[in-house]
C-alpha positions in Angstrom: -98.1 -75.4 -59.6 -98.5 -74.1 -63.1 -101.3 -71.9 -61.3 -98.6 -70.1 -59.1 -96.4 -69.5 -61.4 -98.9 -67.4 -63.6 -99.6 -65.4 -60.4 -96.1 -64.1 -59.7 -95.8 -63.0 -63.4 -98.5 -60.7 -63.1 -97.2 -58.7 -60.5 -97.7 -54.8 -60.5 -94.8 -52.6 -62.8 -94.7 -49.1 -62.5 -95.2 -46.9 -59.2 -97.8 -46.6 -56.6 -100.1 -43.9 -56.2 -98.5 -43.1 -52.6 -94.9 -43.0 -54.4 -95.7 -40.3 -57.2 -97.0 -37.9 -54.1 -93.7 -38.0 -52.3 -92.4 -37.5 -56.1 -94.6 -34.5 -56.5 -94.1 -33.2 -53.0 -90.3 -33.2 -53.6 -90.5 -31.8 -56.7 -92.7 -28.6 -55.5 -90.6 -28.2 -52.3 -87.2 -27.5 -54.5 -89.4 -25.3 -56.8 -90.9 -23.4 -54.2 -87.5 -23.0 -52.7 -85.7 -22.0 -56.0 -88.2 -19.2 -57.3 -87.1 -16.1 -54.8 -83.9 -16.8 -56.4 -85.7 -16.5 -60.1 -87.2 -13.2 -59.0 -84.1 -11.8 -57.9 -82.8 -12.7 -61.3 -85.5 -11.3 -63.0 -85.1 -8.2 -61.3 -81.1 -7.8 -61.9 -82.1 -8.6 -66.0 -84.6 -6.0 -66.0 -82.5 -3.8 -64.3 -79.5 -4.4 -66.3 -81.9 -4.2 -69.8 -83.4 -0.8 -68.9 -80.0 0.8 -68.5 -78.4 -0.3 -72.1 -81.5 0.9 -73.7 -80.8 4.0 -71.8 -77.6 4.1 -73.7 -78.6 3.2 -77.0 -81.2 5.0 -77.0 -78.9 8.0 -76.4 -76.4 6.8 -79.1 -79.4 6.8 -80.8 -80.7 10.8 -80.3 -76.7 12.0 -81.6 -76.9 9.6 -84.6 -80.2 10.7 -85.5 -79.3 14.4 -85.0 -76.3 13.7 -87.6 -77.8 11.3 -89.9 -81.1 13.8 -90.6 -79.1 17.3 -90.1 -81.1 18.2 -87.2 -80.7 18.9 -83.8 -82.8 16.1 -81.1 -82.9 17.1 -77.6 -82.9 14.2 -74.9 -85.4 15.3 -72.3 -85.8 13.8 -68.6 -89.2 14.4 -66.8 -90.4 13.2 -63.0 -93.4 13.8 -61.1 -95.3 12.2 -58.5 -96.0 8.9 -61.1 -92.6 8.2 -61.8 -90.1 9.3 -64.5 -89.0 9.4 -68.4 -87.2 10.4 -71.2 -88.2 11.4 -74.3 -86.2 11.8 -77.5 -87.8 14.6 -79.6 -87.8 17.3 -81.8 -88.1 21.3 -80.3 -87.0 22.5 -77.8 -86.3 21.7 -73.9 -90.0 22.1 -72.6 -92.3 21.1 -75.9 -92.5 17.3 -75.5 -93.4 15.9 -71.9 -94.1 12.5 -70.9 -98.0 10.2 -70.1 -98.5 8.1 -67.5 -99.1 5.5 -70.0 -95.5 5.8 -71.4 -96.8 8.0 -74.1 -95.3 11.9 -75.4 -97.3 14.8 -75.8 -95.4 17.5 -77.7 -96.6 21.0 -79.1 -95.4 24.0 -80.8 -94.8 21.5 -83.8 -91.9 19.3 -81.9 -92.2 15.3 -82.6 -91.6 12.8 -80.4 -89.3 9.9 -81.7 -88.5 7.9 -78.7 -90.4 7.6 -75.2 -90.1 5.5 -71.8 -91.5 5.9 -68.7 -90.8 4.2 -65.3 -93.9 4.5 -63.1 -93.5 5.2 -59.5 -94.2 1.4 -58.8 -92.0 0.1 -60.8 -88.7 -1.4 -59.3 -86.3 1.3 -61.6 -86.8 5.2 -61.3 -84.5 7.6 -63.2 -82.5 11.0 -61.7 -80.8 13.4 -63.4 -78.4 16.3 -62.5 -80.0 17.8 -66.3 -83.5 18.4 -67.9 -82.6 17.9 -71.1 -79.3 17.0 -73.9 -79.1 18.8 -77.2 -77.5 16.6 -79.4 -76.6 19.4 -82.4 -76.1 17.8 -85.7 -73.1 20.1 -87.2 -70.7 19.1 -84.6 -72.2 16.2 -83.0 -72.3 17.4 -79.6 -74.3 17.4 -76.9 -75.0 20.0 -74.3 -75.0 20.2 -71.2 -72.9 17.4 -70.4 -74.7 15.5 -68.0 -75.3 12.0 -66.1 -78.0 10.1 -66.1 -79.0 7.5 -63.1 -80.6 4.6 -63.1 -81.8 3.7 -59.6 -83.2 0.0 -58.5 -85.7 0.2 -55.2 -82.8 -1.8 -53.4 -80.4 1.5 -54.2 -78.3 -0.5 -56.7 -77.7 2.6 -59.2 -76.0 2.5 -62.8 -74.8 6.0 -63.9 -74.8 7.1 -67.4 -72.6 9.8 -68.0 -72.6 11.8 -71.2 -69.8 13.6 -72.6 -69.1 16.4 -74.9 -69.0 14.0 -77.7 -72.2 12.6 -77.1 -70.4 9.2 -76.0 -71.8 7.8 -72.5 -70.0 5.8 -70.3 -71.6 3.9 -67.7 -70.5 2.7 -64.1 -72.0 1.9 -60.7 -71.2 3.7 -57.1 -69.2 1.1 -55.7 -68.9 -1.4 -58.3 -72.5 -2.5 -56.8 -73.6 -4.1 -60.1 -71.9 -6.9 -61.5 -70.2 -5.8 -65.0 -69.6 -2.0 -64.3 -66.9 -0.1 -63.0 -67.3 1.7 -59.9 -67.8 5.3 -60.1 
């Protein structure tokens, strides 16, 4: 008797082998099910990142141009790799963009600011201007012009610079979350 009653007290605690498999099966079903969701995420971040760096980085150019009493241009490039900006000194043809993101400039222009967005990337960049001369005296910019951000699912943020040098942004048809519609 004493015998049987030491046998039931050393039963098994914890989980079977069989039981942590269903566990893990579960657990990489909802996973696998959840991560198109994370990639779409990923995308509208990226997406949403690339166009307010667009704008600072053109807050950025006139500030400069003030700050240092001398005129930046704002120059947009595209070719059969992608497209860029560049944020230089010079004038509208002197600084060009690499494939690797990079700026070449000559006839003594200097390249403060570069990004490129390669033809595979999910974001390209159009513009109805080659370049923006942010002049330091006034703190203008000419041409006015408007700058647009285009996803590879047509969602497009527009960044529309004034006068004044001040940018507001908006999407055709309110299509991104957080801007106003065009």
């Amino acid at each position: 008797m004493n015998l049987k009653h030491r046998t039931s007290a050393l039963r098994q605690t914890g989980v079977s082998l069989v039981e942590s498999l269903v566990c893990l099966a579960i657990t990489v079903g909802g996973l696998g099910a959840t991560l198109p969701g994370f990639e779409k995420i990923r995308a509208q971040r990226h997406f949403e990142g690339a166009a307010a760096q667009m704008e600072t980085d053109i807050h950025l150019a006139r500030s400069l141009a003030v700050a240092h009493n001398q005129s930046l241009r704002m120059s947009i490039h595209a070719d059969t790799q992608g497209s860029c900006y560049v944020i230089h000194t010079g004038d509208r043809e002197d600084c060009s963009c690499n494939a690797d993101g990079s700026a070449t400039c000559t006839q003594g222009a200097k390249p403060l600011r570069s990004v490129r967005f390669a033809r595979s990337d999910a974001l390209q960049l159009h513009a109805n201007v080659g370049s923006i001369l942010f002049d330091p005296v006034k703190g203008t910019s000419t041409p006015t012009g408007t700058l647009r951000l285009q996803a590879s699912d047509d969602r497009q943020v527009h960044l529309v610079v004034n006068l004044m040098g001040r940018v507001r942004t908006c999407s055709p048809g309110a299509a991104v979350p957080g801007y106003r519609n065009c």
